[in-house]
N, C-alpha and C positions, 0 to 999 in steps of 0.2 A: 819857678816855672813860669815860664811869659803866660801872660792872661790872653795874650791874642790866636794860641793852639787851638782855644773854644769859641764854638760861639757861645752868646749869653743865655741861647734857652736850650740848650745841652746840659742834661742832668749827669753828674759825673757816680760811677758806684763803685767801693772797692769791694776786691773779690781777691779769695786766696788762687794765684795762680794755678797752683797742684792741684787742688780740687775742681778746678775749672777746664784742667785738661782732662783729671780723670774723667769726667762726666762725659766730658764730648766726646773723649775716645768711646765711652761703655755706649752714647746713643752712634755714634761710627759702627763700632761693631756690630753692635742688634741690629742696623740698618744691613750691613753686607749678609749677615748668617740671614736672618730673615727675607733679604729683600732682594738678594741676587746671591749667592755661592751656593744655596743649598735647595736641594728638591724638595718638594712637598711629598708625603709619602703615600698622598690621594693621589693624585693622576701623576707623579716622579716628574713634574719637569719643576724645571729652575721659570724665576719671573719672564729670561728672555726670552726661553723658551715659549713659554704659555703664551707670551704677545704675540710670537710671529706666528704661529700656529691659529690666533684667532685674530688678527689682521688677516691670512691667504683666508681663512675662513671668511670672513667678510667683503674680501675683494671675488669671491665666488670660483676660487682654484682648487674645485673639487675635482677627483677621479675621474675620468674621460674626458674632463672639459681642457681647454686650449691649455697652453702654461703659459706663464708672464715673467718678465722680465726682473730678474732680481732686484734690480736697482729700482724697481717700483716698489718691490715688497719690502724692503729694506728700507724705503724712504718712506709708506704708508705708516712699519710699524713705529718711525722715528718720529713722524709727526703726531702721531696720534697717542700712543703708549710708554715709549721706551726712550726718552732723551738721552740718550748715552755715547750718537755717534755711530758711525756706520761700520766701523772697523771691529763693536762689539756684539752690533749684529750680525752682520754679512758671514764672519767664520762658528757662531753658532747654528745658522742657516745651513753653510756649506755642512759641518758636522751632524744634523741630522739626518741628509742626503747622502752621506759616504753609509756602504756595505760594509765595511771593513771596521766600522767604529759600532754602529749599530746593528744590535740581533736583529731588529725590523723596522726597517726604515719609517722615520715619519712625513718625509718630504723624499718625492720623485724629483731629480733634478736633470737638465737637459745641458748638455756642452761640460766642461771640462772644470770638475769638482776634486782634483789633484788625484792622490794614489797612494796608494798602503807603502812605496817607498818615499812619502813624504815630499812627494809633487808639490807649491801650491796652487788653488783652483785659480781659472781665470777670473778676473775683473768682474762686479757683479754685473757689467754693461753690458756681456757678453755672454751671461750664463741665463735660463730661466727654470722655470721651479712650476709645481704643484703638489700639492696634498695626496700620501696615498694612501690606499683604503685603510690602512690602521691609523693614519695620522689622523685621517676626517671622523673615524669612531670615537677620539677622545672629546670631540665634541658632540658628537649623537646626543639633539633632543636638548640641544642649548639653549632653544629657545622656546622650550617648555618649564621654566622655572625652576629648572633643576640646580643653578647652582646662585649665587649671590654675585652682585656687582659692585663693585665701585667707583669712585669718580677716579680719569685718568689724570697724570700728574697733572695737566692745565684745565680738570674740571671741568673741560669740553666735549669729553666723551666718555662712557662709560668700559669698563672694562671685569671679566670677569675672576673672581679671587681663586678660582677653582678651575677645571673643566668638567664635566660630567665622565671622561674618561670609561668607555665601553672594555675596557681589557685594562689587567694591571701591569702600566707603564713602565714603573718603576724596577719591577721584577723582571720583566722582559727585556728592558734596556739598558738597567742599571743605572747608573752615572758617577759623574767624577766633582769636586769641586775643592774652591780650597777656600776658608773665610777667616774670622781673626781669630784664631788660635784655636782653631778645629779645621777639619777637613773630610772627605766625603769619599767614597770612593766602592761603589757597587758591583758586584759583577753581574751580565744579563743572564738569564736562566729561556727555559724552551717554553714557549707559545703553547705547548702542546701540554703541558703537565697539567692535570687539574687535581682537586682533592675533593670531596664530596663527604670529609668526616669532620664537624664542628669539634672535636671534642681528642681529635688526632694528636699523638706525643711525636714530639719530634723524632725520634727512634721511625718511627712510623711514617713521618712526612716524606723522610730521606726514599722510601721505598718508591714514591712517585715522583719527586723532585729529587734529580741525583744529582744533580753539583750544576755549579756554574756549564754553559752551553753560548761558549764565544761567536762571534761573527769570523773569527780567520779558522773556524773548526779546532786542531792543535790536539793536544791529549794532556791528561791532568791525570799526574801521578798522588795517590795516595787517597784515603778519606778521611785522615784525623783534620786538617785543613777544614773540610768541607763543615763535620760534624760542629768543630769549633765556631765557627759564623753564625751556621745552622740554631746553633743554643747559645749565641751571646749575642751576634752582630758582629763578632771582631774574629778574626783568621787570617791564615795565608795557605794560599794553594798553590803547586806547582806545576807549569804547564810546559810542556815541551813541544816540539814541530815533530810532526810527522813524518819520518823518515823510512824511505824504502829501497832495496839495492836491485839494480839490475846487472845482465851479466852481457852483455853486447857482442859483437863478431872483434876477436883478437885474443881472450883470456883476461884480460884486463876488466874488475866488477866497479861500477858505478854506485854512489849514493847518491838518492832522489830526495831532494828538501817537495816533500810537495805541500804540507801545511802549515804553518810560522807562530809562534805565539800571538797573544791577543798585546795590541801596540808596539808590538817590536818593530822598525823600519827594516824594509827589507832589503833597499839598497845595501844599507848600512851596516847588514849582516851579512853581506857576501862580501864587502868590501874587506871587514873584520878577518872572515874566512883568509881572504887573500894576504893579507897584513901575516899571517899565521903563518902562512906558505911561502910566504915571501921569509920571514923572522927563522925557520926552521923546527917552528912548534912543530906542525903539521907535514913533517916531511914524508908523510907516505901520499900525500895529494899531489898530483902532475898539475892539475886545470880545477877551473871552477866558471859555469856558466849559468850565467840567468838567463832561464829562456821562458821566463815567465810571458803569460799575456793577460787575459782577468783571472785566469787558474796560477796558483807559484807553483813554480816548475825550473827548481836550482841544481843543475848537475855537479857533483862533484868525482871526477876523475882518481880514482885509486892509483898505484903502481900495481906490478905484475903482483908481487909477491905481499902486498897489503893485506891485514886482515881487519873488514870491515867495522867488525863491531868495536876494534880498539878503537878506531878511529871516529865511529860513534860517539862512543865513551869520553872521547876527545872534546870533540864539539859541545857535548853539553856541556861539560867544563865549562872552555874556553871560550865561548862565544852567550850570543843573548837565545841560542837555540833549546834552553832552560832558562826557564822565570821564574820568577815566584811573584803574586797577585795579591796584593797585599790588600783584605777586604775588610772594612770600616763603613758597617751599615746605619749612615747619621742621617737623618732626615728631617724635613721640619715635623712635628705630630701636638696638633692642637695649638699650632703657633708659636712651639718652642723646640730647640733641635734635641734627639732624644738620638741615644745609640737600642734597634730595632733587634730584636732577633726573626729568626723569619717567620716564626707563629706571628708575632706584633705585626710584621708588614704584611701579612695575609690578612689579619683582623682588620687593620688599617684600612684594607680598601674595601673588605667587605660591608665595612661600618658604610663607609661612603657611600658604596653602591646602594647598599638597601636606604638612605637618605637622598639619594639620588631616585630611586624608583617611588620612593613614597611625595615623594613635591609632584613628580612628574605624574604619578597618577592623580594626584590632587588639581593640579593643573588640568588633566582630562575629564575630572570628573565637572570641574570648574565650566569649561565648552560644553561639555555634552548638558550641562543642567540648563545653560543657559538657551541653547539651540535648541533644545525640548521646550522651556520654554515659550520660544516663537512659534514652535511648530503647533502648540498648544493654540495661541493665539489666531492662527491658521484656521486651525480646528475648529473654535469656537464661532470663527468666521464664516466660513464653510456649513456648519449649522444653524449658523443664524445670516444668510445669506441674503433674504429677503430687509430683512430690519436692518440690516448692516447697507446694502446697497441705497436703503429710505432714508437714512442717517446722511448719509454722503452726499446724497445727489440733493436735501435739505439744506444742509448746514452751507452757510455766506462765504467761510473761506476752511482751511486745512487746520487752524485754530480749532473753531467752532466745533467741526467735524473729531477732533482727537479728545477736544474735552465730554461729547456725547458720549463717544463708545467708552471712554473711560469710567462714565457712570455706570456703564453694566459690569451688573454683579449676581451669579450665582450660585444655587445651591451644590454641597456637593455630590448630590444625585445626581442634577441637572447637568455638572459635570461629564462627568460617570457616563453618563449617556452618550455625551461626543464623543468618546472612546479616551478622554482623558480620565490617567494615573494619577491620584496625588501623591506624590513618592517623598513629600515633605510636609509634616501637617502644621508647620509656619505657615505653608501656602495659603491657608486658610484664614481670614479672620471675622471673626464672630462667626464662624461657622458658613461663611460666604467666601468665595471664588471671587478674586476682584481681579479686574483684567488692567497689568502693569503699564509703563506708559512705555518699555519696549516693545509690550505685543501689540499697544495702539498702533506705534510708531510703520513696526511687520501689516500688520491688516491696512494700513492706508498706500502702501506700497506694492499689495498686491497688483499683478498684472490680469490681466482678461485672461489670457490661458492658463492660467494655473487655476481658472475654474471651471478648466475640463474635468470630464471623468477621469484619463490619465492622471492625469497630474493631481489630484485630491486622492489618488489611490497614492502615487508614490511618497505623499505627506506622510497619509498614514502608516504605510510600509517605515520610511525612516524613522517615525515617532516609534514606531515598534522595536526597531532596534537598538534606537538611541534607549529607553528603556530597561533593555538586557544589558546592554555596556553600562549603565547607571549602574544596575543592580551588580556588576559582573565587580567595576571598579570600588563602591563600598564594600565589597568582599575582603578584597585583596588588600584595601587600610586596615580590616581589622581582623586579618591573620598572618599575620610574623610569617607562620611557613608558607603562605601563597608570595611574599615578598620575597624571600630564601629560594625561593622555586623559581621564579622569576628569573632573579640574576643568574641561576646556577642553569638553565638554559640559554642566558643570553649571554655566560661565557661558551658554554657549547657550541655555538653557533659560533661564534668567532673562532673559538679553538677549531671545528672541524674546516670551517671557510679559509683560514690562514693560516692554522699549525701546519709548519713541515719535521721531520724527523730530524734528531738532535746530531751536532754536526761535531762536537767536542766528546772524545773516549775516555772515559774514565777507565784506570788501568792500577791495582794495587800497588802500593810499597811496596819495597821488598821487605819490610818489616811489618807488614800488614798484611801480608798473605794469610788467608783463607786455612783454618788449620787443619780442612779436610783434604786442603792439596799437598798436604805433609802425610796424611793418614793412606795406606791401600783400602783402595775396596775389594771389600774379599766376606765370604760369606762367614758366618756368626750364627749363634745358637743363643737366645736368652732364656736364660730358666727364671721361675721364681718360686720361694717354697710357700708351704703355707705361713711360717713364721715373717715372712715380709723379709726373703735373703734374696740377692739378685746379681745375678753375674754374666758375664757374656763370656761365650766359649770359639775358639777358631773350628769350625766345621769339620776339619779333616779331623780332630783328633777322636770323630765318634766312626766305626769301619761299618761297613755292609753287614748283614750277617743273614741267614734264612729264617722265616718263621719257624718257631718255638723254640730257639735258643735261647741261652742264657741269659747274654748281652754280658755289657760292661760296667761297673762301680763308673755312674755318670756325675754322682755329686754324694759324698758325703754327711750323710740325716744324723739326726739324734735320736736319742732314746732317752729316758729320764722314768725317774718313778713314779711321774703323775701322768696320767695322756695327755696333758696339756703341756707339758715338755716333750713329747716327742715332735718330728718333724721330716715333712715330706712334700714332695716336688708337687706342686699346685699347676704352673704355667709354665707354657713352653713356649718359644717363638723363634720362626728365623729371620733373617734381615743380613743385609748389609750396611757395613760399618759408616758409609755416607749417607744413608738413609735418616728419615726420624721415625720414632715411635711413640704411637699414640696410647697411653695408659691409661683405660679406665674402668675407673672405682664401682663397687655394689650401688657407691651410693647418689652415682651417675655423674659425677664429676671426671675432666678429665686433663690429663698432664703431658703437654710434649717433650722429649727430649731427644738429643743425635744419640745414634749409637753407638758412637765413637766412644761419648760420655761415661757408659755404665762402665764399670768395671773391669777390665779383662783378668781372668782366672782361669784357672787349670781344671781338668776334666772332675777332678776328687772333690775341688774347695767345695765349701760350703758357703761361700758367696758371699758380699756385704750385704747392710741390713738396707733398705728401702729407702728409708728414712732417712738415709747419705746423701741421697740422689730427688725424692723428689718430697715435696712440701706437704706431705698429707695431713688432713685432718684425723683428730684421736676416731677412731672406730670403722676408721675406711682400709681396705684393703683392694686389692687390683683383683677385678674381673675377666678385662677382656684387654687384646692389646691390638693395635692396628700397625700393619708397619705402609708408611709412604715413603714413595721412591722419589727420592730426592732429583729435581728435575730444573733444564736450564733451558731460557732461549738464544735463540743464536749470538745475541750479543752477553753474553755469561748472566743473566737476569734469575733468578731466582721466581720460576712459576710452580713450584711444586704445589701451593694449595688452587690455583687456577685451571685443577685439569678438568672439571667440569664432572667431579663425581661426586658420591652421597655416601654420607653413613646410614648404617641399617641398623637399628639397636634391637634387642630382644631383654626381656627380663625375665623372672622365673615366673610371673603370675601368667605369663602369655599377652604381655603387651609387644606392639613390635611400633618402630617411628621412622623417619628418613632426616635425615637433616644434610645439605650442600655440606662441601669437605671447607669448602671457603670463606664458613661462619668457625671452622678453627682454625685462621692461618695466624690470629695474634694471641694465643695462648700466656697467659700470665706466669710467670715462674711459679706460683700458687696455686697454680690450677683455674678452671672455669667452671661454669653447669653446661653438662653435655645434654642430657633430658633429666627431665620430672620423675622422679622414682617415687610413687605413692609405698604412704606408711602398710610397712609387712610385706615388701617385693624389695627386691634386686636385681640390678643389672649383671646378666649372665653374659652376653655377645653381644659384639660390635661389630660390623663385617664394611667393609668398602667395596662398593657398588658403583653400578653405570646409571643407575635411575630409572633404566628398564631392563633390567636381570628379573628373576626368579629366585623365591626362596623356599627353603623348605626348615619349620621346627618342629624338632625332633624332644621328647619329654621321656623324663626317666621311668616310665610306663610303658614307654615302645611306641606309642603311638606318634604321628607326622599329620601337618597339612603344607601341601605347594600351594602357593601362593604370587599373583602377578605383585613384583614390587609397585605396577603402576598403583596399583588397590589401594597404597599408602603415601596419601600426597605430600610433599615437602612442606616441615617446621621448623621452628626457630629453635635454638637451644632450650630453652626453660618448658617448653611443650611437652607431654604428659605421652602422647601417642594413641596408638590406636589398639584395638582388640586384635589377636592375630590370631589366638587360635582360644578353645575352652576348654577348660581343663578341668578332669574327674577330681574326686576330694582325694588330696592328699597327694595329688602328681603335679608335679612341675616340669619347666623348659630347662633341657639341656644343653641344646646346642643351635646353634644357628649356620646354616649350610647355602652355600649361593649355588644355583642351578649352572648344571653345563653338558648341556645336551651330548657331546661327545667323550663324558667321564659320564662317574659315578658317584652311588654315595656308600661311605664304606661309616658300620654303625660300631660300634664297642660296647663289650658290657663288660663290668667290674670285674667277672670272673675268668679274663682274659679270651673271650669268647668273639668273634666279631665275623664279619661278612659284608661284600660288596653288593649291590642290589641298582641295575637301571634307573635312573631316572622316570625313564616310559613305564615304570610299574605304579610309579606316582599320578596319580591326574591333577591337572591344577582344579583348586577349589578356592570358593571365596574366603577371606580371609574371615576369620569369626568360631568357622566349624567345629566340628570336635575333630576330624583328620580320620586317618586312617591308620592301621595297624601298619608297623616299619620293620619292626623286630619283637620275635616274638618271646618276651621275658620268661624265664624259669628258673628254678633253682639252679639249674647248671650253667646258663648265660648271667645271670646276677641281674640286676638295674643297668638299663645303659647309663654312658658313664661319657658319652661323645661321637660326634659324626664328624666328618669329612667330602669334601668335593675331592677327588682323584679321579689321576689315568693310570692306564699302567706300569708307563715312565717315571712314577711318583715312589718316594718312598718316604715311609712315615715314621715317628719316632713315638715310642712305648716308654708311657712312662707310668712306675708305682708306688705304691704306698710307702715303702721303705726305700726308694730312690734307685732302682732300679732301672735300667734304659735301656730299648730293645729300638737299632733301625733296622727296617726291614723292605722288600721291595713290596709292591703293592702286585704287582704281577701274580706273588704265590699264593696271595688270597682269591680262592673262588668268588664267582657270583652267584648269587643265591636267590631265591626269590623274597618279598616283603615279608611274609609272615612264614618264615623261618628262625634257627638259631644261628648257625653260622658253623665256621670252622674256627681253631685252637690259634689264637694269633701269639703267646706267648705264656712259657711256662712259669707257675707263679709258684713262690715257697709256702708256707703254710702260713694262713695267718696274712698274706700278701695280698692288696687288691691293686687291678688297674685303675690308677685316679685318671689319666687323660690321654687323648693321643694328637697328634698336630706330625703338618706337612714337614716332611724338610726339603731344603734349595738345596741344589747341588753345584758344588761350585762351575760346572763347566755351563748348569744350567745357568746360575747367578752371572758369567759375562757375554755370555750369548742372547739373553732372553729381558735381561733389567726386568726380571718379574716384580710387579707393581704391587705385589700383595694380595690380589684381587682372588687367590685360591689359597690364602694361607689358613 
């Protein structure tokens, strides 16, 4: 090798090539994943992002203010930040400006930033730009030390690693990227979603965050997609355009493309269209016109004899008017790229935020201690105004004069008395008040008017406040949930100031349909025995009949040679099959299930055992049952536990509670605690209420008190309750009854005895009382055995010991007055008692009425 390739003071080193490329590729790579391809999963922007964002920040193109000329902002962020070239800023610029790409824009832009059919924008020399209110939120309070700096690549400017980001970016906007040997690719979600449960399962998340919510609107078929991302990071969803038909003057029906997938070009799918119609795919299509303008708006021409939905069917085929979104939630997390599920990229930014609020209050507290400080100094001046002005007008120059009052030092009485706090006892040393050399610096700069009265009032006024903010801001460092409170307000603010309503439908598979819209709603009978059998009945198969018949063999009992082998109908309930119902236990636990779920049986079975169906614990048995009407809002949402009503629990000792219907809308397969059942009491009823109804408990003594439900104010499930009523030895609660001014209350005793009684006979009284006489017990009526709200229109179902079932109309029972017996509601066999009686729906009433339960 010629010796003249070197010079002589070049040190020559050998190196295995392979290893020498590997390396440089692995610091290549780290440098792209880290340092430009992929979002950070704090504030979700990529590095170019983040620079032009706080370049317009620094050039001062905030909301209302002028816009400026791209080709500045483009050139500021290339000189100062981002040496890459203008051709790699300029189309990240125009992309955070386009509608079409982003949920919510982070750059307002002005003149001609291309078009959802793949326009491109004009020349940056001709377009201009500014910040808009969500863009300027992710830096809110940047320049309260909220996030860290770094030196920019020429060490001439600083630039920040993070933004403080006020709203979570990432979630909102998504993004896409591609680096070496991974790639990115997010979908945005609604502005408007919040979650307010730290400790939420994703099952649960989905209920407020429903799927991706695109910027071209569109609709997304299915939720196994969703669910999949939801719990890993990684899915795919299917999004199709929104298609709707019109019927025009001639007979000839139109299809309307009016919303397109998210990045689909739209030129380029009518073009497609045409390509189809022209090829003979699509030969039931005459015409095809874009008559789009910011709204799409793609007609497509039928033939006479076309039918649309084939043609439908067509197009998702054939064209990009069906997608699939293929989601890869990768992001940078702790400086390393990590695949997120959506719990992690929620934590992700909460983490932030609350390190974002705790600098930033440190930073506040930082000003305000300092400026308390001066104003301290102030103070001291102002009290010692005479000796401070002898100082000054002394001392040879502004030296002399700073090094004088530096020497004063007092006590912390002496303090005390200028109306200064010592809010920090460093302040002090040797038990002396020494004045700093910035409150010297404050007291020789005093002006002549600020030693008016005014103005020494508003000193103190500020030091007063500054004070309360001191004290307000060490609060808030040292309680986690005043921080948690904090942020979870100042997304409120943002979600209520810039959440709009989500623009993308989520619409089931057809292999994900809902399997109550396979099921009728049609009214149902649930029985349950005492042995824990449980079966649902179709309604019609029980007939009318008059008081004191027979009835009919409703279910099937046992008989055995010990009493503990025999068995007999305990519970009754109606419902319909879309509904749910709420089970619970003596021993206040309680279990939701649809009643689609139970069993369906024939009018004789004897029913399956309990224990098929729900999770009980050994020694629990079903008390009370509640049926809720299963309930949707306009857009098919599932609000059945948001309707703003209350459980009412009763137990035998004469406890009574209230608890929101909305502390059990997440009911564990296992069951929850509904109330506190103290030892030697049980839960007898449960009733669903408005939270100011009326109630009345009735005991197997005869005796009642009415009662305002207001009297019982709302608790939390594991809450114990309240007294409702006092009970003689050896009497308990039987039943629990909801007032209704225009019924009745119809009572039962064991020996088939019973009777309807006003309302108005009842007076309300405070809860606690002993009540008043209901029905009056004797040998011939037995112990009551249950009560009821009815009208006349009502008919109820009898049921006994040996399984018996009488329905009857409520009409043929007289009314009677309180302290009566009653009339003969049904004939018993020897040996026979009435165990209970309950409402039943009638099916013409169950689709006329969606009776909600509230009088079952």
């Amino acid at each position: 090798m010629p010796e003249n390739l070197f010079s002589p003071s070049e040190r020559i080193e050998r190196v295995n090539v392979a290893e020498e490329i590997r390396n440089s590729f692995l610091d290549y790579s780290m440098s792209v994943i880290i340092s430009r391809a992929l979002p950070d999963a704090r504030d979700g922007l990529k590095p170019s992002q983040r620079r032009i964002l706080y370049a317009m920040h620094e050039m001062g193109l905030h909301p209302g203010r002028s816009t400026s000329k791209c080709a500045g902002i483009v050139g500021d962020t290339m000189k100062k930040y981002h040496p890459h070239g203008d051709q790699a800023i300029y189309p990240t610029l125009v992309h955070m400006a386009e509608p079409w790409s982003m949920r919510e824009r982070l750059i307002e832009g002005k003149g001609n930033f291309g078009s959802v059919e793949g326009d491109p924008p004009a020349a940056m020399r001709y377009t201009e730009a500014r910040l808009t209110h969500l863009g300027a939120m992710l830096m809110d309070d940047i320049s309260k030390d909220t996030v860290d700096y770094v030196p920019s690549y020429d060490e001439k400017n600083m630039e920040p690693v993070v933004l403080p980001a006020a709203f979570p970016n990432l979630l909102v906007n998504g993004g896409t990227g591609i680096a070496v040997g991974m790639a990115t690719n997010l979908a945005p979600h609604n502005l408007g979603a919040q979650i307010d449960k730290p400790e939420i399962t994703i099952p649960q998340l989905m209920k407020y965050m429903k799927g991706p919510d695109f910027p071209t609107g569109c609709t997304l078929i299915g939720m196994e997609g969703i669910k999949n991302y939801f719990e890993t990071g990684r899915g795919s969803v299917r999004v199709r355009a929104k298609l709707t038909t019109e019927m025009p003057k001639g007979g000839k029906e139109n299809i309307i493309v009016e919303e397109i997938p998210f990045n689909v070009n739209r030129s380029e799918l009518v073009l497609r269209i045409a390509d189809l119609v022209n090829t003979k795919e699509l030969s039931e299509v005459t015409d095809v016109r874009d008559e789009s303008d910011e709204r799409t708006r793609v007609v497509i021409e039928l033939k006479r004899d076309a039918v649309a939905k084939i043609v439908i069917n067509k197009l998702y085929k054939l064209t990009a008017m069906e997608t699939s979104f293929a989601v890869n939630q990768l992001a940078i997390d702790g400086g390393r790229p990590k695949t997120l599920n959506l719990k992690e990229l929620i934590n992700c930014y909460i983490e932030h935020r609350r390190e974002v609020v705790m600098r930033r209050t440190r930073y506040e507290l930082r000003e305000a201690q300092r400026r308390a400080e001066l104003l301290e100094g102030y103070l001291i001046a102002l009290a010692n105004l005479d000796d401070v002005i002898k100082i000054v007008r002394r001392a040879a120059d502004r030296e002399e004069a700073r090094v004088k009052l530096a020497a004063y030092n007092f006590t912390r009485a002496q303090v005390e008395s200028f109306g200064i706090e010592i809010h920090a006892p460093a302040r002090l040393t040797n038990g002396r008040y020494l004045i700093s050399a910035e409150q010297v610096t404050a007291i020789l700069d005093l002006r002549l008017y600020q030693l008016t009265g005014l103005e020494r009032e508003k000193i103190t006024d500020e030091y007063s406040d500054l004070l309360k903010k001191i004290k307000d801001l060490i609060d808030i460092l040292a309680k986690e949930i005043r921080v948690l409170s904090i942020i979870k307000k100042e997304l409120q603010t943002v979600r209520d100031k810039h959440g709009d309503p989500r623009r993308t439908q989520i619409v089931p598979d057809e292999g994900e349909m809902a399997i109550e819209d396979l099921i009728a709603n049609e009214g149902v009978i649930i029985t349950i025995t005492h042995n824990s059998l449980i079966k649902r009945t179709n309604i019609s198969s029980y007939r009318a009949q008059r008081r004191g018949g027979r009835g009919v063999i409703g279910m099937t009992t046992r008989e055995g040679d010990k009493p503990e082998d025999d068995d007999f109908v305990e519970h009754l309930f109606t419902a319909s099959t879309h509904d749910y119902l709420m089970f619970f236990t003596n021993t206040g636990r309680v279990y939701v299930e649809r009643v689609h779920e139970i069993p369906d049986m024939g009018r004789a079975a004897k029913g399956r055992s309990i224990a098929n169906l729900l999770e009980m614990k050994p020694g629990e048995r079903v008390a009370a049952l509640i049926r809720v009407e299963s309930k949707k809002d306009p857009q098919g949402n599932d609000v059945t536990w948001k309707a703003g009503n209350f459980v009412l629990f009763a137990t035998q000792q004469g406890t009574v509670k209230k608890t929101p219907l909305e502390d059990f809308g997440n009911v564990r397969k296992g069951g929850i605690i509904a109330i506190g059942i103290e030892q030697g009491d049980n839960l007898i009823e449960a009733r669903l209420t408005t939270g100011t109804s009326e109630a009345v408990l009735i005991t197997r003594e005869g005796m009642s008190i009415r009662f305002e439900e207001s009297d019982v104010r709302p608790m939390g499930r594991p809450a114990t309750g309240v007294r409702g009523i006092s009970l003689e030895k050896d009497d308990r609660v039987v039943a629990l009854a909801v007032v209704d001014t225009t019924a009745t209350l119809l009572v039962a005793g064991e020996n088939g005895i019973g009777k309807r009684t006003s309302f108005e006979e009842y007076r309300v009284q405070s809860r606690g009382g002993k009540g008043i006489i209901t029905m009056k017990t004797t040998d011939k009526t037995g112990k009551v055995v249950g009560a009821l709200t009815v009208v006349d229109a009502d008919e109820i179902m009898l049921l006994t010991q040996q399984g018996q079932m009488v329905r009857t109309g409520v009409h043929d029972i007289r009314e009677a007055g309180r302290n009566t017996q009653g009339v003969k509601l049904i004939n018993l066999t020897e040996g026979d008692k009435l165990t209970a009686v309950a409402r039943v729906v009638s099916e013409n009433e169950e689709d006329a009425t969606g009776e909600s339960g509230l009088n079952v």
